[in-house]
N, C-alpha and C positions, 0 to 999 in steps of 0.2 A: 370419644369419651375416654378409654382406655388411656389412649395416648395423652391426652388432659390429665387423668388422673396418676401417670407415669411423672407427668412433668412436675405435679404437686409434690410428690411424695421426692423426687429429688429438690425440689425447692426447699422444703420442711427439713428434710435431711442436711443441704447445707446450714440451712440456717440454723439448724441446733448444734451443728459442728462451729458456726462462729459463734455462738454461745456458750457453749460448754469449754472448747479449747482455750482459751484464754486464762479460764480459770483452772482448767488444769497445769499448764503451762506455770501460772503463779505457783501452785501447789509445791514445786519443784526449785522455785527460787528462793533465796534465802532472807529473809525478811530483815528488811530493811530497818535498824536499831541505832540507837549511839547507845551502847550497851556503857562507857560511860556513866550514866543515871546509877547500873547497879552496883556501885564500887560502894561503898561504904566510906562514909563523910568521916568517920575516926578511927584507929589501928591501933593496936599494940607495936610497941619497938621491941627491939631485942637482936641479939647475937642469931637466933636462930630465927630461919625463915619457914612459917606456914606455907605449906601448898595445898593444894586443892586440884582434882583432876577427874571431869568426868567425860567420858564416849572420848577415847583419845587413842591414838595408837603411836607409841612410845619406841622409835628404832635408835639403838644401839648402834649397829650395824645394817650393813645392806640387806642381809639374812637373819637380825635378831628383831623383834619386831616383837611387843608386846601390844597387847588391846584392852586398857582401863577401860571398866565401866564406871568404877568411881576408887577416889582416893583421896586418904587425909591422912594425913603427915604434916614432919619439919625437916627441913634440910639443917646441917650443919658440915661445917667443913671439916676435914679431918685432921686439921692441924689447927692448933689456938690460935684464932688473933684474926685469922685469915678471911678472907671471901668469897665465899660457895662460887667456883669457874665451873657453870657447866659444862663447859666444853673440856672438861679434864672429869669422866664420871670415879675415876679413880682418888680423886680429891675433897670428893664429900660423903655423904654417909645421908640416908634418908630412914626418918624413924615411922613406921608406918603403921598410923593409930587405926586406920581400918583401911581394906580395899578391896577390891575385886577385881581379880586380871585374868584374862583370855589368854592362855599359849595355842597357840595351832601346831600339829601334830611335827611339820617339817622346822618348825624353831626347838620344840621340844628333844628332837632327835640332832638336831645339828648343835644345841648346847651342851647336849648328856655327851655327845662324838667327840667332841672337842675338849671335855672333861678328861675322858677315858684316854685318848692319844695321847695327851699332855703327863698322863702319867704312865704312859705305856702300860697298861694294864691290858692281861689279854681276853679281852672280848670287846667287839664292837661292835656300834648299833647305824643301822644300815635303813629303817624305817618302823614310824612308829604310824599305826594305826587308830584313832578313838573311835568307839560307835558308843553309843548308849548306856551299853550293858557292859563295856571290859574295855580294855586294851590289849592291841594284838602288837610284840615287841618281836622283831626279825634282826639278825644281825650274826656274826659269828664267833667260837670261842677257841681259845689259839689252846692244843692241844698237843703234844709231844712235837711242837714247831710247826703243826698243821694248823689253821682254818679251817673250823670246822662250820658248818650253815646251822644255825638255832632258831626255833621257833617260841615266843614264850605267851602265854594269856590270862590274862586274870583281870580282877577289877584292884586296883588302888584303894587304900586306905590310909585318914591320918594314922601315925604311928603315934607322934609329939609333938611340939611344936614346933619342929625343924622339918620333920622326917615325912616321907611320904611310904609306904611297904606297899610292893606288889608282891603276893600270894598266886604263882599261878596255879589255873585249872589247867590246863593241858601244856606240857613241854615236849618239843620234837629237838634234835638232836640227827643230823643226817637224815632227816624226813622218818625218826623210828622213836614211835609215844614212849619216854621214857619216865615221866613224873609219874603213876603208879608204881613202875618198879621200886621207883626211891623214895616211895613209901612205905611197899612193903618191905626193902632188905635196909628201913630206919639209915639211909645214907643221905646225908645233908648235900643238899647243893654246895655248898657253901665250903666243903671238904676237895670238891672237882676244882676248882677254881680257885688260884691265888689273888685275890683282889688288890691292888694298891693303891685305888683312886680314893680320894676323901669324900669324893661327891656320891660316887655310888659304891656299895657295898653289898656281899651275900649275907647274909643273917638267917643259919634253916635252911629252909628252904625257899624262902620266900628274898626279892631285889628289895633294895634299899636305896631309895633316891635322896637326899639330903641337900631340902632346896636352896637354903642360905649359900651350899659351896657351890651351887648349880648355876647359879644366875650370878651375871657377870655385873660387873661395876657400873652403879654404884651401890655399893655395899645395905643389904638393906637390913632394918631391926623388926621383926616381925613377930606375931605368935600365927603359925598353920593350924586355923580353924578346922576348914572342910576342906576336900576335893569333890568333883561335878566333872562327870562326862557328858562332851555335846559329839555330835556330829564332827569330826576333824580337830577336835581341840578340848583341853583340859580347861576349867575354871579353878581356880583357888581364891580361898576366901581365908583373908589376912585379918590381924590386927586385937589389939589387945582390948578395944572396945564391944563389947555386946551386940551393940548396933550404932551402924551409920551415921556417924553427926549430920548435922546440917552443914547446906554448901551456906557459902556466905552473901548469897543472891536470893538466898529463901525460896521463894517460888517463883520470881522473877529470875531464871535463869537461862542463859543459851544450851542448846541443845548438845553442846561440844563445847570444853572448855579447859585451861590449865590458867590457875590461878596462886599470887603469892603475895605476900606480903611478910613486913620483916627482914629483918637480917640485912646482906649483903650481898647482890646477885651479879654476877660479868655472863653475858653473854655474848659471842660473834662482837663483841667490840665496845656493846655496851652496858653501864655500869648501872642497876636498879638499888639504890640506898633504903630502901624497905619500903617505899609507898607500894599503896597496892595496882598490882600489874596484873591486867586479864587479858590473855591470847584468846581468840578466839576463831573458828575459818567456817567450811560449810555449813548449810541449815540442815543437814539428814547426813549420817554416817561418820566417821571418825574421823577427826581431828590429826595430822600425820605432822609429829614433832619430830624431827630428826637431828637426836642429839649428836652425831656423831659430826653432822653437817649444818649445826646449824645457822651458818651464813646464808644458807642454800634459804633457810626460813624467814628468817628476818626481810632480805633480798625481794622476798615476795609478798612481803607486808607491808601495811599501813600504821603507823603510830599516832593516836589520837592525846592528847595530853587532856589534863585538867587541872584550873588553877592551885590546885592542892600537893600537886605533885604525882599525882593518882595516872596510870597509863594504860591506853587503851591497844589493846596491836591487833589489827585484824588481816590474818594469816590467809594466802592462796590468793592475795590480788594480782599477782603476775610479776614478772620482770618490767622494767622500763622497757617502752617502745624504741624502735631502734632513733626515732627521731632525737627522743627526750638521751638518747645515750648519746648521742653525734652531740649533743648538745654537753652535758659532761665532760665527755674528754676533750671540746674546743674549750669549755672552762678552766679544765685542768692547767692545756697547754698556756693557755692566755694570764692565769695567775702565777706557773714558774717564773715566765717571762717579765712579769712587773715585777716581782721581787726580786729576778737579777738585776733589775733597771734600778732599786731603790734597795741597797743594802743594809742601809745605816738604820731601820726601821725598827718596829718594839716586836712584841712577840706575834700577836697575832695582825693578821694582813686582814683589811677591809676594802675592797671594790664596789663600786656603783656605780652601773650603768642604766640610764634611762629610769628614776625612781622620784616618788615624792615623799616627802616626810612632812608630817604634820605636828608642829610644836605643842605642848599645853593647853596654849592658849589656841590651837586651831592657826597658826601662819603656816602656808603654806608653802614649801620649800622643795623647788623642785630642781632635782638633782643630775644634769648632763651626765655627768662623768665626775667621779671622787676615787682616787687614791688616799687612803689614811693606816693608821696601825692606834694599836691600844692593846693594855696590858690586861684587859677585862675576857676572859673565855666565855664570858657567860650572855647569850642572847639575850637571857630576859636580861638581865642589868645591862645589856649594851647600850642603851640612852643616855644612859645616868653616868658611863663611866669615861673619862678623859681621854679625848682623843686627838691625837697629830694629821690634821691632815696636808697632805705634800704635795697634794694638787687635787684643784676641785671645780668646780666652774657651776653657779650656783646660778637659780633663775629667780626672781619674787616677780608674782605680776604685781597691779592694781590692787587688786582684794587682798593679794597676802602683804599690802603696804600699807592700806587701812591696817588691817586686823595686828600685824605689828604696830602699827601709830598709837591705836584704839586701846588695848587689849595687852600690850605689851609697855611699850615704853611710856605712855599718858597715863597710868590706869591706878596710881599712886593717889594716896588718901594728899587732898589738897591742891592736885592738878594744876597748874590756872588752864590747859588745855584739855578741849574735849572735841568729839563727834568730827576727825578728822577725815577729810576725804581725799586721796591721791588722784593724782592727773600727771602720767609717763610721759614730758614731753623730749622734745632733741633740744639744744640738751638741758634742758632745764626740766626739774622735775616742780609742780604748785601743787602745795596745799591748802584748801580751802578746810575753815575750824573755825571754831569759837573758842574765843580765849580771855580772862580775864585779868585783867591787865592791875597793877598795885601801885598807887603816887603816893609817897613817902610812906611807905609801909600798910596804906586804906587799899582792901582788895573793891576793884569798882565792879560794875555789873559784866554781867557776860556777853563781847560783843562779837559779830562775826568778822571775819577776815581773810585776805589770800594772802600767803607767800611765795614768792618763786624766787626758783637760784637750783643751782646746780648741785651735782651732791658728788663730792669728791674723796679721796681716801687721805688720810690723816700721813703725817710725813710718820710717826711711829706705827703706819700699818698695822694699827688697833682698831682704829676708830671711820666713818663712815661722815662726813663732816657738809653740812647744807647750809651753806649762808646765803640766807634772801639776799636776792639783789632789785628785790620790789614786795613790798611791804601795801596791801591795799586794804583799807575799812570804809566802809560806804560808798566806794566807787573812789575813795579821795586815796593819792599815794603817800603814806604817811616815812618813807623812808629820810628823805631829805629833810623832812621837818624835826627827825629824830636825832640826825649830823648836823644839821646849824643847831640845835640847840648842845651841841656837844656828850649827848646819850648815847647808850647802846641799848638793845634789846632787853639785854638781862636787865637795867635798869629797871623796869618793866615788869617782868616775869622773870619770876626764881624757878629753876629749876637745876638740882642738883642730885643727881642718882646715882648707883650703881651703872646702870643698863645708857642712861644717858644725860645730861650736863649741858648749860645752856652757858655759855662765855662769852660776853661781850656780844656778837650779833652770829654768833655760830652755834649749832646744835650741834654734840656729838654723841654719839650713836656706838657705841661697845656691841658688837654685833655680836659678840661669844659670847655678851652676857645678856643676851635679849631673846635668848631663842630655848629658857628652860624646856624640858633637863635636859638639852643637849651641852657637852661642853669642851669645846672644840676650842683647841690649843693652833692657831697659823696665824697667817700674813693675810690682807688684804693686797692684793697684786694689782687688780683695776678692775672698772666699773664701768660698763657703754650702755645706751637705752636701744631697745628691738625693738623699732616699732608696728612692726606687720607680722604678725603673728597668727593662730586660730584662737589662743586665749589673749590677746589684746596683746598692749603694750606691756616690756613688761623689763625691770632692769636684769640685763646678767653680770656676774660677780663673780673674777676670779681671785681665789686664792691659791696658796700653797708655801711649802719651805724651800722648797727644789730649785736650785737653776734653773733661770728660764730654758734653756739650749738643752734641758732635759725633757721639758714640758710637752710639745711635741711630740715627742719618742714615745712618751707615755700614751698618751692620748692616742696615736695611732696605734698601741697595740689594746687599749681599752676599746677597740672599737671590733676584736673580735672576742670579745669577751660577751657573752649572752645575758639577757637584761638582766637586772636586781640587782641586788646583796648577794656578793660573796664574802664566804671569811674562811681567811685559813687559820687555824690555831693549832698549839698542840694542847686542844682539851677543850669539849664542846659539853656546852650545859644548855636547856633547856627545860624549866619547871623543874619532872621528876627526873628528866633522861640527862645519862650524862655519855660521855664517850672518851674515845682517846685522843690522838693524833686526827685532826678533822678538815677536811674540807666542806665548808658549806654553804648552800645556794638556796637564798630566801628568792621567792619567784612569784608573780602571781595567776592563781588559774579563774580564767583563759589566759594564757599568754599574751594574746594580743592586748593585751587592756596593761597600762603602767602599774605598776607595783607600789601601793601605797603604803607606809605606815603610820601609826594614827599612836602619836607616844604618848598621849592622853590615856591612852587603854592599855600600855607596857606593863606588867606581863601578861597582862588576862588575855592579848590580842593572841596570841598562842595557842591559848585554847580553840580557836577555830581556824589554828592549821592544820595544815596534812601531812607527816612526815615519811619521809624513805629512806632509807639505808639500801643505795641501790646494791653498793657494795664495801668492804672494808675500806675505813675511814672516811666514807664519802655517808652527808648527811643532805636531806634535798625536801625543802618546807616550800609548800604549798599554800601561800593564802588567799582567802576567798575574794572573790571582786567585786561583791553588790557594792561597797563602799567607794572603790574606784567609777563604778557608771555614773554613780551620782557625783561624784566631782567630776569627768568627764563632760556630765552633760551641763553643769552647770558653767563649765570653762568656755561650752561651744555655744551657750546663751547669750558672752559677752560682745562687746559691740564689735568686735573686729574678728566675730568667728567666721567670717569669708576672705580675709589677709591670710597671706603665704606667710607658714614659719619657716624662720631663716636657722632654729637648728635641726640638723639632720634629722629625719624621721627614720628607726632602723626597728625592722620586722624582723622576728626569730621566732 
């Protein structure tokens, strides 16, 4: 029985330990937000930038290190015109409407040491002590060319709004109490000692700390309310408010936070035009910004965007994996390389490998390999803006030949064609439609029909050009009946468009003009049908402006180039973010899954990337893949999802 009731009682025991631990466990993780929601949907503009900062610990240096518990302020730069570089704290100036900051005893003494050296003044502070009740200052005082060892204690007080005064209760001097004596023979401290520093001063008897000159760049405007001793460290309580604004998350706020809007902000590279910006990192304990480095932060974040321009960054997600970096710099390498291959190019470089793009209207275009340039920096407008490309090799299956037939080129008020259906054969490509056909200007009913013929490229390498070579309605071949009567097609059916134009017994097809908003400036070079594929038949397309005896060359160094969109620019935009000199890598996660875009959704599609600045000038978007499973699976539904594709399939 014992032994039974042993077993229970460790039975019970696990089992409350797999109950209880989990939720502990959570207790400890950081809760998972698109913090996002809390931005505020409208802003102030202006020359100066709002910030916001609370539970945050603020380094200067490796050894300066302050710990916000809250702050409200504006930044301004300290020259007119200019734009707050955090990364210079010497270059702006922060006006500081209320705060509350934590020094720790070894910042406090290492800023006052550093003060005092700088101006050779003789006495130096060697360790500061806070308890509760006082502070205890040790350090020494230079004395006929001696060092002498000094003890000093007392509690702090505001003096002003600058000032801080310690009054001590006990001073040693070579380990011998001498602050009673220099009371009673009325001898000021302050008479022993030539002071030259600005930042501290004797006054009396009593030290003088004078915190504006104390604290190091960037320059700050304050009023010194109070001082607070804790255990190891000083509080000062700032600002020319009463009390505390509100943060601009209200009560929906993260537990750690540095927040801005307004103004004009550069940081580690990138450029913040006043929408509002929230950093944000762990769920308990403070927030570690390190001004001095902040490549180092950025590096280890994530950047959420919002159609508004509004930015999310959340701080401490790591460095890139060493994979995702081997991956980078074969990028790197693989895009100097094409752009030695292609000089003559515009400013920014575009690459794609292995990607699909989805037009307006939903065609399908899936993209082998593209070399292009375009004078556009900007991601979100990249659809819309005129593009060269110099080598491309383009795929449409079946469905993306409907939905251009359907949706693209037919889809004109008056039509005489509708409800077109493609069939990829060798080589003849047949469409089966309904089309309504007009004798002497009477549109007659709508009748169905096949056509087949080939589909060939225009000698002006515009146009994409399909002339039946078999015309059939009701089983019967109406071609031959159309040529002994001496007609042509268009006879028939008018059709005369932008995107496509029906001459005599030929359709032609302006493939740059059918594929909004892309608009894409080349050649049509040639056209072959695939027939065995996983998504069916499906035609590929190349273009480009290049020599051919170039094209090759290219191509085999596009093939260590890692999947997506890259774009090299000098100047990357993104909604609110902007950058400098850029390389960038649209990609999609999971990797394994192609990389779609959907220009239908440009620029909102953005908003549910995930950006990285793994390092200076390198920018690395992340988009999400539900969208691709579902074109995935719908590719491997079609009838020839058990055919071999014949273009390379390449895993990175």
């Amino acid at each position: 029985m014992k032994r039974q009731a042993r077993l229970l009682a460790i039975l019970a025991l696990a089992a409350f330990s797999v109950y209880t631990a989990p939720r502990a466990w959570a207790d400890n993780l950081e809760k998972v937000q698109d913090w996002r929601t809390a931005l505020p949907n409208s802003w102030q503009t202006g020359k100066l930038a709002l910030v916001q900062v609370r539970n945050s610990r603020l380094a200067l240096a490796n050894n300066i290190q302050f710990n916000i518990q809250s702050l409200h302020g504006t930044l301004a730069a300290m020259q007119p015109n200019l734009p707050v570089s955090l990364e210079n704290p010497a270059a702006y100036a922060v006006n500081v409407e209320h705060a509350q900051l934590r020094i720790a005893d070894n910042v406090l003494q290492a800023l006052v040491q550093a003060e005092l050296q700088a101006s050779e003044a003789p006495l130096r502070i060697k360790q500061v002590t806070t308890q509760t009740d006082g502070i205890v200052i040790t350090g020494d005082i230079k004395k006929l060319g001696l060092w002498i060892p000094f003890t000093m204690e007392g509690t702090p007080s505001v003096a002003n709004p600058r000032e801080i005064t310690l009054t001590p209760r006990t001073l040693k001097v070579a380990g011998v109490p001498l602050y009673k004596t220099l009371l009673a023979t009325n001898i000021q401290l302050q008479s022993l000692i030539d002071m030259k520093s600005k930042a501290v001063a004797l006054q009396g008897q009593a030290m003088v700390l004078r915190l504006d000159q104390v604290l190091p760049d960037p320059k700050l405007s304050f009023e010194l309310n109070a001082v607070q001793l804790g255990q190891g460290e000083v509080t000062v309580l700032l600002g020319k408010a009463s009390q505390a604004p509100g943060f601009f998350c209200e009560a929906n706020c993260p537990a750690n936070f540095v927040y801005t809007h307004g103004g004009e902000l550069r940081a580690a590279g990138m450029v913040l035009a006043g929408q509002p910006t929230l950093v944000t990192g762990i769920s308990n304990g403070s927030l570690p910004i390190a001004l001095h480095d902040l490549n180092s932060v950025i590096s280890t974040s994530t950047v959420q965007l919002r159609t508004d321009g509004a930015l999310w960054i959340s701080a401490q997600e790591g460095l890139l994996n060493p994979a995702e970096t081997a991956l980078l710099n074969t990028g790197e390498a693989a895009i100097a390389q094409l752009e030695g291959m292609n000089t003559g190019q515009e400013a920014v470089t575009l690459a794609v490998h292995h990607a699909t793009l989805l037009s307006r209207e939903g065609i399908e275009l899936r993209v082998e390999k593209l070399l292009a340039s375009t004078q556009s920096t900007d991601l979100g407008q990249l659809p819309t803006a005129k593009q060269t490309v110099h080598v491309g090799e383009i795929s449409l299956s079946e469905t993306a030949m409907n939905t251009l037939m359907n949706k693209a080129l037919f889809n004109f008020e008056g039509s005489p064609i509708r409800q077109v259906n493609t069939t990829i054969g060798e080589p003849h490509l047949q469409l089966s439609l309904q089309v309504k056909p007009e004798i002497f200007g009477i549109p007659l009913f709508w009748l169905p029909a096949k056509l087949s013929g080939p589909l060939l490229i225009s000698n002006d390498k515009q146009h994409l050009e399909f002339t039946p070579t078999e015309v059939r309605m009701f089983g019967l071949s109406m071609l031959p009946l159309i040529d002994y009567a001496g007609l042509k097609l268009s006879s028939f059916i008018k059709i005369e468009e932008a995107a496509v134009k029906l001459h005599d017994n030929t359709i032609h097809i302006a493939l740059g003009s059918a594929l909004p908003p892309l608009q894409l400036s080349t050649e049509l070079r040639a056209i072959k049908t695939v027939m065995r594929s996983p998504i069916g038949p499906y035609l590929q397309v190349h273009v480009g402006t290049l020599p051919v005896e170039k094209i090759g060359e290219i191509y085999n160094a596009m093939e260590l180039l890692p999947l997506g969109l890259w774009m090299k620019t000098p100047e990357f935009t993104a909604l609110g973010m902007r950058t400098g000199p850029t390389l960038g890598h649209v990609y999609n996660d999971p990797r394994k899954e192609r990389l779609i875009i959907d220009l239908a959704q440009y620029p909102d599609l953005l908003a549910t990337a995930t950006l990285r600045l793994p390092k200076t000038e390198r920018v690395w978007v992340s988009m999400p893949g539900h969208r691709t499973n579902y074109l995935q699976n719908k590719s491997e539904r079609h009838r020839h999802k058990n055919q071999t594709h014949q273009v390379p399939d390449h895993h990175q």
